[in-house]
N, C-alpha and C positions, 0 to 999 in steps of 0.2 A: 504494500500500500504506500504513496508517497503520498505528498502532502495534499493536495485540492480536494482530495477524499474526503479527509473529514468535514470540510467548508459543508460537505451537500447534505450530512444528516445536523448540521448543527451552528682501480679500478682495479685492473683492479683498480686504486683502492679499496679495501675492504671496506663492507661499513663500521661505521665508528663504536667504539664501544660505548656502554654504557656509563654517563656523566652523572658526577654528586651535582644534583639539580638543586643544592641549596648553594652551589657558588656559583660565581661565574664561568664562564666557560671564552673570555676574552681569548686566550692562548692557545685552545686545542686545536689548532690548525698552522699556528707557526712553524712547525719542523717541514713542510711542505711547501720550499722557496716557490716562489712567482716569478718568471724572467720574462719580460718584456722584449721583445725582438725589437733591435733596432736597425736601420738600412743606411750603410755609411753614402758618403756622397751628400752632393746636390739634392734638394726638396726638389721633388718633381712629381706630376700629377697622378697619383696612384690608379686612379682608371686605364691610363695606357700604357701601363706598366703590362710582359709579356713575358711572365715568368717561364719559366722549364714545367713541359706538363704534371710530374711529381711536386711541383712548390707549387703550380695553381691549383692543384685539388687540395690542399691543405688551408684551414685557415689560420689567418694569419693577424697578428695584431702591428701594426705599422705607422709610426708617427699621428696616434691617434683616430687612425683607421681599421676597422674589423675588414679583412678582404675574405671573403670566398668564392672558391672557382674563379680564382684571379678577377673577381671585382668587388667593390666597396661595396659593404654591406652598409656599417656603421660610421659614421662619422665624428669628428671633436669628441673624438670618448676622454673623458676626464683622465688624469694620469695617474687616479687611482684605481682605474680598470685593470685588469692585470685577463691573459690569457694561456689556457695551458691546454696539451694535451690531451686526449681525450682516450684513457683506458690500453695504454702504451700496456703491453706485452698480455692482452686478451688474445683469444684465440678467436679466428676468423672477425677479427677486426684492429679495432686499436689504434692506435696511430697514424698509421698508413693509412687508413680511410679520410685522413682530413678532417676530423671529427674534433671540437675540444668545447671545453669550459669556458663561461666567460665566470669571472670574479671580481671583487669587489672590494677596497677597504676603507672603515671607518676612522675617524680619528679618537673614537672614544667606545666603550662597549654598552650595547644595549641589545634586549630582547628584539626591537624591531628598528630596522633600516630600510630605508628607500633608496635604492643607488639609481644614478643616470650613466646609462652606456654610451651617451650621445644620440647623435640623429640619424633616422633613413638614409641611406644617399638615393637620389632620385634615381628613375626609372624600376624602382621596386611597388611592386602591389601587394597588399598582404589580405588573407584570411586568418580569422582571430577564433580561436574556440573560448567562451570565456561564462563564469556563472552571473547570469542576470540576476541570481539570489541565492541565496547559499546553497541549496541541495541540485542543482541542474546548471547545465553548460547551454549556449545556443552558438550560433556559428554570428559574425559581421565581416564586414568587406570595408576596406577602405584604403587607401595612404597617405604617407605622413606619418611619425609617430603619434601627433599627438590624437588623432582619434581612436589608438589603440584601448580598448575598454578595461578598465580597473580587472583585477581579477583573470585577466588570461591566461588561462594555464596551455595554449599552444599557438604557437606564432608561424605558417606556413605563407614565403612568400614568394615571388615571379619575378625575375627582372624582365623589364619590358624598355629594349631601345627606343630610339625617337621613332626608328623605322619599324616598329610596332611588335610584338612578343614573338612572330615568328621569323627574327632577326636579332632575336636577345643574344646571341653569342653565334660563334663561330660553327659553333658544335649542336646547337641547339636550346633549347630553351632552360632558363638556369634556376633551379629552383632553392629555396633557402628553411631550413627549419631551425626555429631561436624554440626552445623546452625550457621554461624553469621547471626544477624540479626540486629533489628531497636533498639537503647536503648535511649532515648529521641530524641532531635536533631541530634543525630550522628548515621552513619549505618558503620557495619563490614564486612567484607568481611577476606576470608582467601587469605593465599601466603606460601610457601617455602622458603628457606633461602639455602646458597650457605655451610653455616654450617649445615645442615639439620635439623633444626629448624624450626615448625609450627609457625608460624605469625597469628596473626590477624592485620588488618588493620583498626582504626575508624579513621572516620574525618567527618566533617559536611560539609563542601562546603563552606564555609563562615569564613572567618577571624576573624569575632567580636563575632561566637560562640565557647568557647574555652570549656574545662574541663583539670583536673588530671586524672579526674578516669573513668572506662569501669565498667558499673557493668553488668550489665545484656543483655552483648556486644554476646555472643557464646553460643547458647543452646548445652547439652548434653545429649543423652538419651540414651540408650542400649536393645536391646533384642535380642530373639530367630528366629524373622520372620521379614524380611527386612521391607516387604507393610505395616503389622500391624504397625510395627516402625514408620515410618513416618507418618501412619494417626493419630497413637495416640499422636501422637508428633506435629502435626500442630494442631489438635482440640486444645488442652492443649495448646500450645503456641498461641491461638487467643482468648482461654477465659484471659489468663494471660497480652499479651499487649492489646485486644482492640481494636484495629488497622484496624484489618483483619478481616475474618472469612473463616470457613473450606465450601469446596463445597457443605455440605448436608445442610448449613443453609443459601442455597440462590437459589432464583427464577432462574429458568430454563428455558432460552429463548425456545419458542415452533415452531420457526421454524428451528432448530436442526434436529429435525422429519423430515426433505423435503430437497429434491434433490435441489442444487443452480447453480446460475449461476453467475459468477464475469466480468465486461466486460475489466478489468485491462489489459489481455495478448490479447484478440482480437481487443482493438484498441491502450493502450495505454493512452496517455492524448488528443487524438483524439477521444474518445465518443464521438457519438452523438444520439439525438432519432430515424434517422432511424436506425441507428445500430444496434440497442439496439432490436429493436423491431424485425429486421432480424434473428437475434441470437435468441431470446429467438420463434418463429415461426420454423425454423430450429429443434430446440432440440426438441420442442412437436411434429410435423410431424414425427418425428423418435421415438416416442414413450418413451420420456422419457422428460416427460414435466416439466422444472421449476418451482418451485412455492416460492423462495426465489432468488432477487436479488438483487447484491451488485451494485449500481453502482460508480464507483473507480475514481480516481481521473483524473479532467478533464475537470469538471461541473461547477467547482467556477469561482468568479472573481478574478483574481492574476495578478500581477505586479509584473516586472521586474524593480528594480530602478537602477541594476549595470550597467550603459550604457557605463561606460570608462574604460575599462579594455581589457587587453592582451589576444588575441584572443586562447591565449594557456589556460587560464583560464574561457573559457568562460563555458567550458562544466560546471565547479563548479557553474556559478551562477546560475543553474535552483533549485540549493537547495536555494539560496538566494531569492528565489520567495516568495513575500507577498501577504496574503489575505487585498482585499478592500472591498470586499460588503459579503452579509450575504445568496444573491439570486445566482440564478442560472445566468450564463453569457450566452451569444448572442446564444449560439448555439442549448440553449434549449426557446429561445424566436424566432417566426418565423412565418411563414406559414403553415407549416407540422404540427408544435409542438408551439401553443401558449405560453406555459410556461410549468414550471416542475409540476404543478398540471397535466394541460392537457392530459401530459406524462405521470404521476403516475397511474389515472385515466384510459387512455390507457390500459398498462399495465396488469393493475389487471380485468377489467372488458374484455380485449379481451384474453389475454393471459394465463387467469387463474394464475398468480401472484396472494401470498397471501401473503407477506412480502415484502418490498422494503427497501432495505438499502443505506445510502450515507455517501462517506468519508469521512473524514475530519482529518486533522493533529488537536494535541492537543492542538498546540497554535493557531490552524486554519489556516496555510499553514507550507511548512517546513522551510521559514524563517520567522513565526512569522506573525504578523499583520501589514499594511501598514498606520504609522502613520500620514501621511498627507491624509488619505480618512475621510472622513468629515463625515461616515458610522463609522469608529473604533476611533473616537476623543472620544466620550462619554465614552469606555471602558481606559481611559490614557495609552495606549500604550508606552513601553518607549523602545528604541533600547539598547539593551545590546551586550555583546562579550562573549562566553561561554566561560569558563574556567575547561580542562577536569583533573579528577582527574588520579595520577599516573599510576594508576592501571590500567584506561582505553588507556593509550600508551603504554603499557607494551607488550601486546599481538600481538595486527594488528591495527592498524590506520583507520580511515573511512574517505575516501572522502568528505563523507557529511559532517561530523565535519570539518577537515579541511575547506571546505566551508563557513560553517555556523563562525567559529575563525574568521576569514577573513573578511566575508561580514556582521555578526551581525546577530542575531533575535528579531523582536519586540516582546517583549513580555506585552500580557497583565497585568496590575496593578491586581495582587492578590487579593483584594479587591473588585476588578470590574471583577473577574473572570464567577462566575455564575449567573454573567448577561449578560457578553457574552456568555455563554452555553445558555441560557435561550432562549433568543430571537433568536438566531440560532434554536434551537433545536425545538423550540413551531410555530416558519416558515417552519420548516423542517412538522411539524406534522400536520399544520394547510393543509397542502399542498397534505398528505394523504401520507406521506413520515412515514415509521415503525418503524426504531432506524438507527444508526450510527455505522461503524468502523473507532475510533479514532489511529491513526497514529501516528508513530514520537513522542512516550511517554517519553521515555528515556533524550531526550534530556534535560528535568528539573532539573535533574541532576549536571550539568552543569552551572548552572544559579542559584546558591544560594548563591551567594554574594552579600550581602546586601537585600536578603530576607527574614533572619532567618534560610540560609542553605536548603541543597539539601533534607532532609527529610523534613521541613517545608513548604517549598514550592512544594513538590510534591503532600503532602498530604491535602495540601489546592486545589490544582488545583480535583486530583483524588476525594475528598468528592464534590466538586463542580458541577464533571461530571456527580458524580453519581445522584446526589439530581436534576440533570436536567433531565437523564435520567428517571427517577422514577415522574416527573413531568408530563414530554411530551410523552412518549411512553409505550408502554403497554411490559408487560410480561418482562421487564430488554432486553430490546434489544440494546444490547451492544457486539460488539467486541473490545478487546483491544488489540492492535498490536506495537511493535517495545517498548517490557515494560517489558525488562525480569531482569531487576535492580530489586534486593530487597527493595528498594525505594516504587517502583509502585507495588513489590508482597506484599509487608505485607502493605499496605495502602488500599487492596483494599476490603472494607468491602461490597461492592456489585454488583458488577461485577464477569461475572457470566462466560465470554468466553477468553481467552486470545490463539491468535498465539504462537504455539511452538516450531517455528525456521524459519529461515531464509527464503525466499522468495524461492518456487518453478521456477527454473529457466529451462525453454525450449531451452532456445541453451545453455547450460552447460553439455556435457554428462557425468563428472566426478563430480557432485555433488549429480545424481540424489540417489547413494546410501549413500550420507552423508545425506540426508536429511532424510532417512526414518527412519537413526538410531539414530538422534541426537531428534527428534519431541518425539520419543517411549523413550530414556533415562531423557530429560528434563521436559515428562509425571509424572515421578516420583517426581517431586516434585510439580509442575506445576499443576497436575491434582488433588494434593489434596487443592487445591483452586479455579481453575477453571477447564470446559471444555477444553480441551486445541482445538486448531485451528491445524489439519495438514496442511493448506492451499489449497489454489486451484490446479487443475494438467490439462494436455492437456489427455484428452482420445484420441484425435489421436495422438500418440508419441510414439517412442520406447519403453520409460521405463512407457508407459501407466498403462498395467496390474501389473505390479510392485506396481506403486502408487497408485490404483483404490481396489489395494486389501489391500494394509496396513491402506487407508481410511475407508474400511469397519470393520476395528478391531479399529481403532480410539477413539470410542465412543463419540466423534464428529461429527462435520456437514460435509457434503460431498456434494464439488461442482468442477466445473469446468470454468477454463478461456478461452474454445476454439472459436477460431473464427468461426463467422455464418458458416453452411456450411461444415465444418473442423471437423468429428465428427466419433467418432468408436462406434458404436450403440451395437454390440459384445459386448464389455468392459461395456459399460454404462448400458445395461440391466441385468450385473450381481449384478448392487449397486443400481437401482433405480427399484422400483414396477411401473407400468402403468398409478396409479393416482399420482405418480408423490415423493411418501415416499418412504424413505429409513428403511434398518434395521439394528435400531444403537444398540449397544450395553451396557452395561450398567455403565460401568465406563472406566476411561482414560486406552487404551492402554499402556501395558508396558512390558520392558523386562523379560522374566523367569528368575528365583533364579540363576540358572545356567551360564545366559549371564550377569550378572549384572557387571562383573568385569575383562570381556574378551573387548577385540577391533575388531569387528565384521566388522570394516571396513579396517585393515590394519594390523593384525598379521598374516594373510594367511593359519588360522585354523579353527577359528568361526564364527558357522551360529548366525543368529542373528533371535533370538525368541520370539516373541510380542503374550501375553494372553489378554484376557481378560473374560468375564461371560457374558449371556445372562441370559433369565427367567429361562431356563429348560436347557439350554445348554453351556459349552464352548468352547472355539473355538481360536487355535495356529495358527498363521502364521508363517512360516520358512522361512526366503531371507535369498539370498546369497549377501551379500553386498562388499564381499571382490573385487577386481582386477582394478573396475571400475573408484576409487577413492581414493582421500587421503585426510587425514582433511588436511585443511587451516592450523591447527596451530600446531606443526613447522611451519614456513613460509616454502619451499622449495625453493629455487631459478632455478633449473633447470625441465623443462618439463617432466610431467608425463605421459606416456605411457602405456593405460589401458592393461589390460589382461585378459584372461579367465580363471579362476580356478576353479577346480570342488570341493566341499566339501562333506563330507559325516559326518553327527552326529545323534543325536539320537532324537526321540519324544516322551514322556511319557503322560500318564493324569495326571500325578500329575506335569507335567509343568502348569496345571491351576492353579493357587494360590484359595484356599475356593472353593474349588470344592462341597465336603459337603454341603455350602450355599447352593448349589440347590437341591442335591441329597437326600436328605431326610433321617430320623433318621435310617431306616432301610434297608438302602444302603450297599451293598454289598463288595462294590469295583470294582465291574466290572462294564465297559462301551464298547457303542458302536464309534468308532472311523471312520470318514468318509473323503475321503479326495478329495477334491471340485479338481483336477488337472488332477490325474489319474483313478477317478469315482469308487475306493478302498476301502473297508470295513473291518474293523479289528474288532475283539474283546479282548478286554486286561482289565485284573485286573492293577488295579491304578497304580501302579508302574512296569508297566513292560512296555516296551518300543519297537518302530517300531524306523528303519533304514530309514533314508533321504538323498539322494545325491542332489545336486543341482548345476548348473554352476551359473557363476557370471551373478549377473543381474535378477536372476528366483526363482521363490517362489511358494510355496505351503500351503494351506490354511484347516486345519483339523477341524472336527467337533468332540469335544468332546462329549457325550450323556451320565447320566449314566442308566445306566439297569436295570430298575423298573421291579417286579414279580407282576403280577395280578394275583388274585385267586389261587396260591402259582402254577401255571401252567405256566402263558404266560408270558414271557420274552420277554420286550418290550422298545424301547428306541428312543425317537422321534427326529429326525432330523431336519427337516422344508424341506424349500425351495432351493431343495440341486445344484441349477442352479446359486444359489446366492451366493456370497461370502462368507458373514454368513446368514448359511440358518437358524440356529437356530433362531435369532432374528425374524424371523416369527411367534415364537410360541408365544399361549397370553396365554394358559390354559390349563393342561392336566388331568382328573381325571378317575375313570372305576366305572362300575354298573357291579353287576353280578345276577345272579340265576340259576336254577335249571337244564337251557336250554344252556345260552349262558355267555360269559363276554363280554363286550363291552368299550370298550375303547375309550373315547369321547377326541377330541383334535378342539380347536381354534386357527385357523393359517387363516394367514394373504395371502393372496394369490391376482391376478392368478399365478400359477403358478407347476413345479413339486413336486409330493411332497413325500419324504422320511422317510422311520422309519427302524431300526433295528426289525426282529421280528425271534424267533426262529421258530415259529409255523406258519403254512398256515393258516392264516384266513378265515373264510369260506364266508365273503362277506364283502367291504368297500363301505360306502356312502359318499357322500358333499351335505350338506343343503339339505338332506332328499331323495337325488336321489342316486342310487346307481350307482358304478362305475367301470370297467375294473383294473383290478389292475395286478403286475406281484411282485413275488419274489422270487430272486437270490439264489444261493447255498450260496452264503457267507450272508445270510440272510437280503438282500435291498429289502425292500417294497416299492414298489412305485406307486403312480398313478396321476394322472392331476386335479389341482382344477381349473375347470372353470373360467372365466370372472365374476364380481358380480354387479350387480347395489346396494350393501348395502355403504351405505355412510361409515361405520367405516372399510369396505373393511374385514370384517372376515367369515370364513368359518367356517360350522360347520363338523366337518369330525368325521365318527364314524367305529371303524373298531372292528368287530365282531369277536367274536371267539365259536366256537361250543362247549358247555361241552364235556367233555370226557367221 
């Protein structure tokens, strides 16, 4: 559950050791000189400076200048910026990638510092991920430093010549990533200045953790290719702090694979087990059966202890709500529902549930633990008052925080942490309960005053979680939500799923295209450490097809919060197969090269375009996100009144990013192009491009293929399931036999369902699992025909489709 919910019912280095957080820590970074590269000679103008290709892929600090890929990044950096290396003797990176720190010193020690790095140098454009309020990130576009937004936790930018970005360099287009990150006790974060000066911002949360100095406070790296950027740049920055680690070296929850169901938006914190069971009955009668549920908050025991207060403030105290007990409250103990085993049990053996999830906030309600339950004495709960950093009032305010200021959160004694995780967690499993979404992460943040500060304490709580998780439940079943702080991202050495923005909101109709584009831009950073969560959506709703198609490019879990009953079986059977899986795709959703630095929801020009890769296939969505909405931040103070606007841009296959990766060594360039909307089929060489118009609100959904040659004759290109969002994700296998008579082109696809291939040539006969089939093919060359129903347990078909020698 994250926040708006409640509104509706109411290198090495190694990392640093551990500091005595009652002194200063001015010193613990001295033994790690700073050397400032300096260039003898003549001043002369660093832009036309034409290093050796090994000194210009490095960056460099120079007479006050950041250069990388041999051109200025940074400019008039003060001459207490200092730059160093980045993770010299890692393996498969280090040094040699060009990679380093920027740092920073004070002339005196304190818990929090503002440094200036200096200014942009021109022709840089930058995209900003940054939190508009404490628990979520959104993406903005600008240049210059100084519109860079308080709170950025990632800084991705372009240079762009006079003679326009496809001209930026020699080489090609040059791109720049500035990361603050975690550097012992203290975390960075970027900001603008009114003088247009880049900031970083360090501070720890705690008064008694001070320093001088920022060393390894701002990662820097540069290259040719945005995605590669970042992933080589997170691998390498999690062998380097330790901290974290990159999403290929972690356990992949396995109910991702299956359709879910959340019961958050159909009751609210009124769950109960008939509900529960109505709902999840509902959705299998309709053919699109559950087999992963969340159930959301609503279950616990919680207290209310603010009884004396202003009836104007009362809506605030339902965030001041505490947990008391560790079990399920009265509503799952009864006569229907003996208890939550009873339920669980239910569930899974009538419903065909094969995962059950339960919420819970971090500190175990969202105000904390209720220190006079005689259930939370054992863990020394202590009532504190959060104290928010700058940065987090800068942008938008949260209610809840306000709240939580106000009324306090208990929190549990860090010490006695994963022991509260433990015995929750191993009740939760003894009980046949399958992992947890932890809630209300962020707030730790907050609450590092007299912890050891906001990094210490978070990452004590976060190793806590995870070591319980990895205890109690199988396969990392873990979602973590409302924990989009660089805090909780670079802590999270195994956690595996994290929410990628703000809460899907049903009666919001001006959000619903802030959401699709802020989930797909916060992917990019987000998804190279977790799955990212695009959250739950209503398949009965206006912007249903909207959100049901950018779930299935996701490459995350896909569920829904619809009330029993309340169901568009239309929409849902183009994301869920019969036995109840989905086809996900292979990595986080994100924006093409082309939208990375446009405003897809408010400049009233650009469509907004999310790739991604399947086995044999990829696959673009196009929305139109503009008219509908405006971000949150700006604040606007007067009423926004949507519109319709119609856009027209372009679609290419080379918007796939690593298209190659599937295409194989002796790929042509050409592919078959399918488009799930207007049931259209193109064929186009990589770079040439099909026309999209779209109104606000509407999308369309392309199947990239590329165009295998069998037997140097059939020109063949497989599609999948082309009724399905992404049909490709259907495919598990494609290879061809040939001889003297026939070729035969064998394919494993996952079905029932229709099923599609580009083919030049008329096949002379197609089968499924050895019976032969009815088939028809189009002048624009769509092969198609019906894979039957299967009683095979892994649900795959074998389909062979023949071709006659010539």
């Amino acid at each position: 559950m994250a926040l708006m919910r409640l509104l509706m019912i109411a290198s090495l280095p190694l990392p640093l050791p551990s500091l005595s957080y009652k002194t200063s820590r001015c010193c613990c970074h001295r033994s790690r000189r700073l050397v400032r590269s300096a260039m003898p000679g003549a001043c002369q103008d660093l832009s036309t400076i034409t290093p050796t290709p090994r000194r210009q892929s490095m960056a460099q600090l120079q007479r006050g200048s950041v250069l990388v890929g041999g051109r200025e990044l940074l400019v008039r950096a003060p001459p207490n910026v200092n730059l160093r290396p980045a993770g010299a003797g890692v393996a498969d990176g280090g040094a040699a990638s060009g990679a380093a720190f920027l740092g920073a010193r004070a002339p005196a020690a304190s818990s929090r510092h503002v440094f200036s790095v200096g200014n942009l140098a021109s022709g840089w454009r930058w995209l900003s991920l940054f939190r508009f309020k404490i628990w979520w990130m959104i993406p903005a576009t600008g240049v210059g430093a100084a519109a860079v937004p308080a709170e950025t936790q990632m800084l991705l930018l372009e240079y762009r010549s006079e003679a326009g970005p496809a001209a930026a360099t020699e080489r090609g287009s040059l791109y720049a990533l500035v990361l603050p990150v975690l550097d012992g006790g203290f975390r960075a974060s970027l900001q603008g200045s009114p003088e247009d000066e880049l900031q970083f911002c360090f501070e720890s949360g705690d008064p008694d953790v001070q320093t001088m100095e920022a060393v390894d406070a701002v990662f820097v790296n540069s290259g040719d290719n945005p995605f590669k950027l970042l992933k080589e740049s997170i691998k390498m920055l999690s062998k380097i702090k330790g901290t974290f680690s990159h999403i290929e070296d972690k356990e992949i929850p396995s109910n991702l694979n299956w359709f879910g169901w959340c019961t958050w938006d159909a009751f609210y914190k009124a769950v109960n087990p008939s509900g529960i069971e109505e709902g999840l009955q509902s959705l299998r009668e309709g053919g699109v059966p559950p087999r992963f549920l969340i159930i959301d908050d609503g279950w616990q025991e919680t207290v209310d202890e603010i009884k004396e207060v202003d009836e104007a403030l009362r809506e605030q105290t339902v965030f001041a709500q505490r947990l008391a007990d560790l079990k399920e409250n009265h509503k799952f103990r009864g006569e229907t529902c003996k208890n939550l085993e009873d339920l669980v049990k239910t569930i899974k053996e009538k419903h065909g549930v094969k995962c059950v999830y339960m919420w819970h906030a971090l500190l175990g309600y969202w105000g904390g633990t209720l220190a006079a339950s005689k259930v939370m004495k054992k863990y020394n709960p202590k009532l504190v008052y959060p104290v928010q950093s700058r940065g987090n009032v800068a942008n938008l305010r949260d209610i809840a925080m306000d709240s939580l200021e106000k009324f306090g959160v208990g929190i549990v004694d860090p010490d006695k942490i994963y022991e509260f995780y433990n015995d929750q967690h191993s009740y939760l499993s003894s009980v046949g309960v399958d992992g947890v979404k932890v809630d209300v992460q962020n707030v730790l943040e907050t609450l590092g005053r007299g912890f050891g500060g906001r990094v210490a304490v978070t990452r004590k709580y976060q190793q806590a979680l995870e070591e319980s998780i990895a205890q109690n439940f199988k396969t990392n079943n873990l979602i973590c939500c409302m924990s989009h702080n660089s805090d909780s991202i670079f802590s999270a050495l195994k956690s595996a799923v994290a929410r990628a923005s703000e809460d899907f909101m049903p009666r919001e109709p001006t959000l619903q295209t802030l959401h699709i584009a802020s989930v797909a831009f916060n992917s990019l950073l987000l998804g190279e450490i977790f799955i990212p969560d695009w959250d739950m959506f209503h398949s009965k709703h206006e912007s249903a097809e909207f959100h049901g198609a950018a779930r299935a490019l996701s490459g995350g879990g896909v569920y829904v919060s619809d009330k029993p009953g309340v169901h568009d079986f239309s929409v849902l059977k183009k994301l869920v197969l019969p036995d109840g899986s989905i086809l996900r795709a292979r990595y986080a959703g994100r924006p093409t090269r082309d939208c990375l630095f446009t405003d897809p929801v408010m400049d009233g020009k650009s469509l907004m375009k999310i790739w991604n890769l399947n086995n044999f296939t990829g696959v673009i969505g196009v929305f139109n996100c503009q008219g509908a909405g405006q971000w949150v931040w700006p604040v606007k103070q007067t009423a926004y009144v949507p519109t319709n606007i119609n856009i027209t841009g372009q679609l290419s296959p080379s918007d796939v990013e690593s298209l190659e990766e599937i295409a194989g060594d002796d790929w042509n360039g050409e592919t078959a192009v399918y488009a799930f909307g207007s049931c259209s089929l193109s064929r186009l060489q990589k770079h040439q491009s099909l026309e999209v118009s779209l109104s606000t609100m509407t999308c369309e959904i392309y199947s990239i293929s590329p165009i295998k040659i069998f037997s140097e004759v059939v020109q063949f290109a497989p599609l999948g399931l082309i009724d399905m969002f992404n049909s490709g994700g259907a495919l598990d296998n494609i290879s061809s036999v040939a001889d003297s008579s026939a070729t035969t082109v064998h394919i494993r696809c996952r079905g029932p369902g229709r099923f599609g291939a580009y083919s030049d040539t008329r096949p002379e006969l197609c089968r499924v699992d050895e019976h032969e089939v009815e088939f028809t093919l189009a002048e624009d060359g769509l092969l198609t025909f019906y894979l039957p129903p299967s009683s095979s347990q892994d649900n795959l078909r074998h389909v062979e489709i023949v071709y006659k020698a010539s």
